[in-house]
N, C-alpha and C positions, 0 to 999 in steps of 0.2 A: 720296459713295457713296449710289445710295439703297438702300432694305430694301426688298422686293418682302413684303405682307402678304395672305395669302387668305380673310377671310370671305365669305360667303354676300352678305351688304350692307356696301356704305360710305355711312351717313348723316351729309348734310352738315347740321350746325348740330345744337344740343342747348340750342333754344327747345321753347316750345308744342307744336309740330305735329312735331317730330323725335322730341319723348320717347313725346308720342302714339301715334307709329306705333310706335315702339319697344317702348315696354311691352306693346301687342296682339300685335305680330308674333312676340314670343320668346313670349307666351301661349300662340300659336295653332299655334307652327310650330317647327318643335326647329333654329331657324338660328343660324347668330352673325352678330356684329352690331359692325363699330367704327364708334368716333361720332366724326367729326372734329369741333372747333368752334371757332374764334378768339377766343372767352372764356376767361375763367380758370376760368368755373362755370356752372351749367345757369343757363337761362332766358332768356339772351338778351336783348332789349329790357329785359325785366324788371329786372335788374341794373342798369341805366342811366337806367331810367326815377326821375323824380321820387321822393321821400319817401312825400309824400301820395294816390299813386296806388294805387287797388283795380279789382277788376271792375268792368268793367257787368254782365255776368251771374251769375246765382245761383253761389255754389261747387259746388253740389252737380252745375253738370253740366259742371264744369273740370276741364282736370289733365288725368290718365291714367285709363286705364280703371280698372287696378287698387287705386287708392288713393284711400281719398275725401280731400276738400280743406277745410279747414276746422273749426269746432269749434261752430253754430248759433249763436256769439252774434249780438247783433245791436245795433248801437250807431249815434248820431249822426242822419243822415240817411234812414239806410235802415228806422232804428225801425220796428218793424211786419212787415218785410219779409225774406224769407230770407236769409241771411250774403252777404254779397260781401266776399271776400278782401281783405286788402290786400300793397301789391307787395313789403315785407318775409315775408309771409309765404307768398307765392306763392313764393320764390326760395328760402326753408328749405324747400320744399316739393318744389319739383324737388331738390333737392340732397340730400332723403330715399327720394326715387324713382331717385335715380342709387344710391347707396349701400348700400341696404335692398334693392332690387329686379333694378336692372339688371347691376350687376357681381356680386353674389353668386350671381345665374346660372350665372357662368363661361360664356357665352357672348354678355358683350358687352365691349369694351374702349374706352376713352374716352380721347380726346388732345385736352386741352382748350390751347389758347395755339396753338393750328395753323390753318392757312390752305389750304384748297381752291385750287389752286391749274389746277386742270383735267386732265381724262381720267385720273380715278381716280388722281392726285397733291395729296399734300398735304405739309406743310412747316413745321416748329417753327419757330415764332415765336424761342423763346429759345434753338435750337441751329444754328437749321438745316437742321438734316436733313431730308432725304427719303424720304418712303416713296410705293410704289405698289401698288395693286391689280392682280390676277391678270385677265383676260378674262371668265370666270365669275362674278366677281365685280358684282352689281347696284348702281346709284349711284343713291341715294336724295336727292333736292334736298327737303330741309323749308325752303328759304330764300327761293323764287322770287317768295312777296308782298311778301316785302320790307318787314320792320315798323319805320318810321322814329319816332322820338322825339326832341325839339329836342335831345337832348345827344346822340343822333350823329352831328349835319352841323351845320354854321353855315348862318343865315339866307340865304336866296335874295335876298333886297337888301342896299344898302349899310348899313353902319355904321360913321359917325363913331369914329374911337379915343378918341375923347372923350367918346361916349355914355355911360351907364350903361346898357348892355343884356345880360341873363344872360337863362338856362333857369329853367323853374321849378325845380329841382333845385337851384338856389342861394339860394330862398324862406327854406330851412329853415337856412343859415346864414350869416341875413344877422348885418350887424354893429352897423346902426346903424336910424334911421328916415332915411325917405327923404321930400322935399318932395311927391311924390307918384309914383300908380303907374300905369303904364299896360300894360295887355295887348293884344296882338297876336295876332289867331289868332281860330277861331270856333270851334272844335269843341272834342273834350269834355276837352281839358287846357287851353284856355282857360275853360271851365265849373268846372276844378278849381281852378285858378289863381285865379281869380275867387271863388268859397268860401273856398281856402283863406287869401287877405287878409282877407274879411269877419271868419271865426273869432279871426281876431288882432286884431279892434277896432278896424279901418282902417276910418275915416270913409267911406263910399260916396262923398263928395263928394271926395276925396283919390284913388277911381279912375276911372280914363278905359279906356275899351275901343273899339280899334281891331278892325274888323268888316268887314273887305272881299267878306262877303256873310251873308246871313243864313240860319241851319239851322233846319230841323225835327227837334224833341229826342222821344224816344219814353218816354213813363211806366215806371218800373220798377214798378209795380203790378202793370201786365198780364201782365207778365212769367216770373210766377211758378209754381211747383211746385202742381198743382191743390191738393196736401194744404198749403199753405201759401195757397192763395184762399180768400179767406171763402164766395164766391157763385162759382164757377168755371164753371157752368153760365149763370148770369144774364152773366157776364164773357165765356163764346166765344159768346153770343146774339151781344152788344152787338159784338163785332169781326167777326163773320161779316154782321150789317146793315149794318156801316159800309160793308164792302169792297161786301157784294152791293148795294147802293145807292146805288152809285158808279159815274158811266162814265169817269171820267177821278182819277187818282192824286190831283189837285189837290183835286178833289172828296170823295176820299174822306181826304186833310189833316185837312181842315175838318169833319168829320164825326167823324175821332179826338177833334179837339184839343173840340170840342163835347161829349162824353164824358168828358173828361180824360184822353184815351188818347193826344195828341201834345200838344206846347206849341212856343210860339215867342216871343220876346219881345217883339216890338211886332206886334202883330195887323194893322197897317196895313201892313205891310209880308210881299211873299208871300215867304216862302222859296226860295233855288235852289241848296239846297245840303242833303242828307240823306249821315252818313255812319253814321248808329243808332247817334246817342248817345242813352245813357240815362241820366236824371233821376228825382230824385225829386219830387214836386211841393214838397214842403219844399227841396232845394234848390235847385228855378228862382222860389222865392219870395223867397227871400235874394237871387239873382243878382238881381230885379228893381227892386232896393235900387240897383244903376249907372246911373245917369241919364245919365253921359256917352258915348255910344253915338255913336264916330264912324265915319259908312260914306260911304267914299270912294275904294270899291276898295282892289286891294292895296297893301303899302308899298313904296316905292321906294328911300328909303333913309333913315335916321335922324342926325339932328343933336339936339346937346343943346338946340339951342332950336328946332327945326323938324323936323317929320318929312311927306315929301314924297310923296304916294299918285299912284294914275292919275288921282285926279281934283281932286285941290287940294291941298291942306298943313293940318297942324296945329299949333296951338303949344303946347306943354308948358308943364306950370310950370317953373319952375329945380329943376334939382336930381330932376326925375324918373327911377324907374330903369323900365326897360321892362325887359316881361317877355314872351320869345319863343316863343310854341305854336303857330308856324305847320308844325310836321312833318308830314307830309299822313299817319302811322300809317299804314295797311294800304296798301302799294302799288298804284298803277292798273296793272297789268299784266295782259297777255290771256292768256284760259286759252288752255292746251296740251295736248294730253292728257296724263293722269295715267300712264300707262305706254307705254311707247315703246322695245318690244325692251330692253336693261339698263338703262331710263333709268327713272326712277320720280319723276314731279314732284308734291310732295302740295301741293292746293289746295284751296277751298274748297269741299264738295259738299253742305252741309247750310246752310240761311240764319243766318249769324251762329254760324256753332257749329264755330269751327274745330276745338277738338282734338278733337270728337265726328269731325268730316271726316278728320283724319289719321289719329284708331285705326281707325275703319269702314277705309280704304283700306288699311291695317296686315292688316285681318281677311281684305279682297277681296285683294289680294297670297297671306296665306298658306290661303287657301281654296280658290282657284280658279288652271289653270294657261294657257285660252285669252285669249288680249290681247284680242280684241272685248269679249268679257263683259265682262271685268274694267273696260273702261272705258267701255261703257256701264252699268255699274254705278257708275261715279265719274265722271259729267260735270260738270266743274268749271264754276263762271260767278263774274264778278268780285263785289268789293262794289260796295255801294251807292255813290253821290256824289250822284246828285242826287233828289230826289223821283220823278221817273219812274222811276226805278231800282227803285223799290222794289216795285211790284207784277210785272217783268219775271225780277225775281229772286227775286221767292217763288214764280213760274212752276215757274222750273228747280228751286225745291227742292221743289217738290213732286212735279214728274214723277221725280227723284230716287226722292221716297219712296216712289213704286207702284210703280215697279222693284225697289224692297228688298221693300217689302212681299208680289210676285210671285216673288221665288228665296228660299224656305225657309229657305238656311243662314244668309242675310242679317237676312232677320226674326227668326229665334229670337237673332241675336245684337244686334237692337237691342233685342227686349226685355228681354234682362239687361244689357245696358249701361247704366251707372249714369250715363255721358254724354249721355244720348239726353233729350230732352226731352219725352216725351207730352204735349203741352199737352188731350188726351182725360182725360189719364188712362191707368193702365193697364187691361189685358181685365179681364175676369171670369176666374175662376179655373175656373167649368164649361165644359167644353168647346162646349157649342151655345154658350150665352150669348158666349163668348169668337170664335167664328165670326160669329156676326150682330153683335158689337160693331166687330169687323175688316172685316165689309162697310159697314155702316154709315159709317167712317170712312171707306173708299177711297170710297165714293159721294161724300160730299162733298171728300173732297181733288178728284174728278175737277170735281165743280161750279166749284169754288174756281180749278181753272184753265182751265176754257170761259171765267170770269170774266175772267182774269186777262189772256189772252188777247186779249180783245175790249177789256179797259180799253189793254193796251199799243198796238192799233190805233190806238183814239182817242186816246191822247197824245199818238202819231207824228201822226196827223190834224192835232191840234191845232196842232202846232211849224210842219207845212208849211204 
């Protein structure tokens, strides 16, 4: 039998970008709100992800709108630098946000161990049961990018049952030492992976890294909250030269990484793969300590004494455990729009700042009631993958931003959002001052994407 339930919203999943929208939405908007999720507990990826996993981005602009994230210390790698969370503590974090915020509402209700099952049905895992949503009732999809981590699928090639092949999440309890270690994978949990052996005294020459393309890593430096830049002005000179004095992405690479604003590990080799991971230069100076850097394409499949790529084979030492980070994280899937009659897909609308993208959409939902607006207010565009990617999508997040900047309810609610990232800085607090700072800014966001524009021409240029 199933229960027929009537809220206002059914949001699917109670990761990142669900709690996001969630927490703005019951802010902004007197609705209720049940959260289906096929976890036991908020967070999603989170939960499952590795030990040793934190942000790339500062905490201060994660989480939900309503609750800051964090507590400013500052340790390790990132010394010097604004907090970046770690995954134990992002996951106490949503689970304070569910608890503290969401359900003592009384108007949101949470069925965690259930499964989406389609057209506003869902289904206990551990019962059974069925329940359905009313006609009226809107279906919110927070799951549609899809955020993968090696412990939720098995590797896309073969492995020997006689390998020794785990997830990083099996780093943290190993049992023994191993002949040696090898990592699979290029992006930024193969960067963690790779730290986190060095940390434990593992001879650099004891690891081997399998590389089936090489990335461009983006400094965490730059990255930062102006009131935590030492020179923040001297810092948006030097990134606004780089881009404006660049006609091609490629160009303006080598122009970061000459600043110390991108890095790559062998400079002879060009990158063709950007997914904005972020480093710190203490950490890609440790990683530069692995000298065995094998690129030979993807892997094909794994044997204890052989591992067989697209473009040749490698041979292990004996008794090597390999360690698999090849989850491609943020889904390649193509945006759709964000509202679509009861459908409401939250995606990416801000560069890199997903739950800033799910609250804002959370706000644009309970703000506004025509579907045009609202979603050319939230034009979604994918992430990054490869280098050209990356000025084609700070296009879209910037055309984004003058649209917010241009509907009033919008802008006043980015500038009290504690998500929002001013890399300006905030206004001035007088009102002229606070006008001529906002024009100011759109002027060159508008430059920024005549630029951008014209670079993404000539990249296509270049390919054909």
């Amino acid at each position: 039998m199933t229960e027929t339930i009537s809220p206002d919203y059914l949001v699917i999943g109670a990761g990142a970008m669900g709690m996001a929208f969630v927490d703005t939405l019951i802010s902004d908007k007197d609705a209720t709100v049940a959260i289906v999720d096929r976890y036991s507990r908020p967070g999603v990826h989170w939960t499952l992800a590795y030990p040793f996993v934190a942000l790339h981005q500062p905490s201060d602009v994660y989480g939900v709108n309503s609750r800051q994230l964090g507590d400013e210390k500052i340790v390790g790698y990132n010394k010097g630098l604004a907090e970046v969370a770690t995954g134990d503590e992002i996951v106490a974090y949503y689970t304070k946000v569910l608890n503290t915020t969401l359900l003592p509402s009384g108007r949101v209700t949470y069925y965690p161990l259930h499964n989406y099952t389609g057209d506003g049905e869902f289904q206990s895992i551990a019962t059974g049961k069925m329940f359905s949503v009313g006609p009226s009732t809107r279906i919110v999809d927070s799951t549609y990018v899809k955020v993968t981590v090696p412990s939720m699928s098995p590797p896309l090639y073969e492995v020997s049952e006689n390998a020794n092949l785990v997830t990083p999440n099996a780093l943290a309890t190993l049992k023994r030492p191993y002949g040696a270690y090898t990592i699979i994978g290029a992006g930024k949990t193969a960067v963690d992976s790779c730290s986190w052996l060095l940390a434990q005294n593992i001879d650099p020459k004891d690891i081997s890294w399998i590389m089936p393309r090489d990335s461009w890593f983006i400094e965490r430096a730059i990255l930062q909250p102006p009131e935590a830049t030492p020179n923040p002005e001297q810092l948006l000179e030097e990134k606004t030269n780089a881009i404006m004095g660049s006609k091609t992405s490629q160009e303006m690479f080598h122009r970061m990484e000459q600043l110390g604003h991108a890095h790559r590990l062998d400079k002879r080799i060009e990158p063709t793969m950007f997914r904005h991971a972020i480093v710190t230069k203490a950490e890609f100076k440790e990683m530069k300590k692995v000298k065995n850097i094998i690129r030979q394409g993807r892997v094909k499949r794994v044997d204890p004494d052989k591992v067989t790529l697209e473009k040749g084979t490698y041979t292990p030492v004996p008794d090597t455990l390999f360690i698999d980070c090849t989850a491609p994280g943020l889904g390649n899937v193509p945006p759709v729009p964000v509202f679509n009659s009861r459908n409401i897909t939250i995606q990416n609308i801000k560069f890199f700042q997903p739950t800033f993208s799910a609250a804002l959409i959370g706000h644009v939902e309970a703000s506004f009631d025509e579907e045009n607006l609202k979603n050319t207010l939230c034009d979604p565009f994918p992430y990054t993958r490869e280098p050209a990617d990356y000025p084609t999508t700070l296009l879209a997040s910037m055309k984004n931003r003058l649209k917010w900047m241009e509907e009033p309810k919008v802008s006043e609610w980015c500038a009290k959002s504690r998500l929002d990232f001013p890399v300006m800085g905030p206004p001035p607090r007088d009102p002229e001052k606070a006008a001529a700072f906002n024009a100011s800014i759109e002027q060159q966001i508008r430059g920024l994407c005549d630029h951008f524009e014209r670079m993404a021409k000539n990249d296509a240029a270049s390919v054909a």
